[in-house]
Residue, then its C-alpha position, 0 to 999 in steps of 0.5 A: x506106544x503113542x511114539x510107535x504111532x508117529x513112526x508107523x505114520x510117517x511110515x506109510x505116508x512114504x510108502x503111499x508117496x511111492x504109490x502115488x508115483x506108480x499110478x492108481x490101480x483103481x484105473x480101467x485101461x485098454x478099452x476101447x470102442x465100447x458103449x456106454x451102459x449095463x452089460x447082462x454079461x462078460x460075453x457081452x462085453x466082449x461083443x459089445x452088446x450091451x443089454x441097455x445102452x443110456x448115460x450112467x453115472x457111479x454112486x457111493x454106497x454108504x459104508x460103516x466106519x470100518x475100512x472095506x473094500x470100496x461100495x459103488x453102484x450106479x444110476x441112470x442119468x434119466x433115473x429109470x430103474x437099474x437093470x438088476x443082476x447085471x454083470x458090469x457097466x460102462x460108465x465111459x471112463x471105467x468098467x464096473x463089476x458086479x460082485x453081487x447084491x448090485x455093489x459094483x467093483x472098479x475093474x483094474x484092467x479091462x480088456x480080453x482078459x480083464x481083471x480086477x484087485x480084491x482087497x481086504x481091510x478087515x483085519x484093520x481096525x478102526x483105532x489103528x494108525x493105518x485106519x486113521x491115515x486112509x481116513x484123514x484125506x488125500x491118501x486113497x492110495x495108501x489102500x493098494x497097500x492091502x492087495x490081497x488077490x486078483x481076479x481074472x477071465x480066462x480065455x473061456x470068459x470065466x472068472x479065475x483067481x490069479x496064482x501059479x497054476x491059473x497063469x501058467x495055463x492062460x500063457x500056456x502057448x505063448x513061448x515067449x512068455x512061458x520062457x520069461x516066466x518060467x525065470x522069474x524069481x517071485x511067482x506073487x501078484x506082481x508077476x501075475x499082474x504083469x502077464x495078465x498085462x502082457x496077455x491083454x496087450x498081445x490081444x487086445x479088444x476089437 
């Protein structure tokens, strides 16, 4: 048992190299000329009108010892109140998401159609090889490896989970892509993370 261990940890340490090479998901990209400070809602965003406009700083929420989605709220730099219920802020690095109780998400991609990675560590436990490794530092990567769904707001501004219908509707009148879509071989998070790319790029924020 203890021998399987190893080889599941080498396993993955390669896995995490791979990763690392490919880049973090965890990175807000395509934003531009937004302000910095507490979005009411996604609509607003998109206007760039936020609803307080001050300095913030992300805050680590402390969490169990069980591996979990990562816990981050915010602060005012001046350490006035949080604006509660709020839909994201901006910290001007990256956008965050409130997915309720004021625990914000890092958005993977920011843009018209922005998006961000669920993931599911619940399944891990804490005496699993894989827990110990995301535990003993410098592999916070080796977490892409449990993706499970992507998120994403459609042209409506309404959050939708990424799969074959969602998509194919968001791309429905786009040709060019409709076509190169209707050929690929897998219909799987890759593929719906590179037409919400696609998507974002062809229409980018004002």
């Amino acid at each position: 048992m203890f021998i399987k261990k190893i080889l599941l940890a080498i396993l993955l340490f390669s896995v995490t190299d791979t990763i690392n090479a490919q880049g973090n998901t965890d990175s807000t990209k395509i934003v531009i000329n937004r302000k910095v400070g507490v979005y009411k809602t996604y609509a607003d965003f998109l206007k760039n009108m936020p609803l307080v406009v001050k300095p913030i700083h992300i805050v680590h929420v402390k969490s169990s010892h069980k591996p979990e989605n990562q816990k981050l709220t915010y602060e005012f730099i001046d350490s006035s109140a949080i604006i509660k219920d709020a839909w994201g802020v901006y910290d001007g690095d990256k956008v965050y998401i409130n997915d309720g109780d004021d625990k914000y998400i890092p958005m993977s991609i920011v843009g018209r159609y922005s998006f961000y990675i669920y993931k599911d560590y619940t399944k891990l436990r804490a005496t699993s090889p894989t827990y110990l490794i995301m535990r003993t530092g410098g592999v916070d990567n080796a977490r892409n490896m449990f993706d499970s769904t992507i998120q994403f707001y459609n042209e409506k501004g309404k959050l939708k989970k990424a799969n074959n219908q969602s998509i194919g509707w968001l791309i429905r009148n786009e040709k060019d892509f409709v076509a190169e879509y209707n050929k690929e071989a897998y219909l799987d998070n890759n593929t719906f993370r590179k037409y919400l790319m696609k998507m974002n790029m062809r229409y980018p924020l004002d």
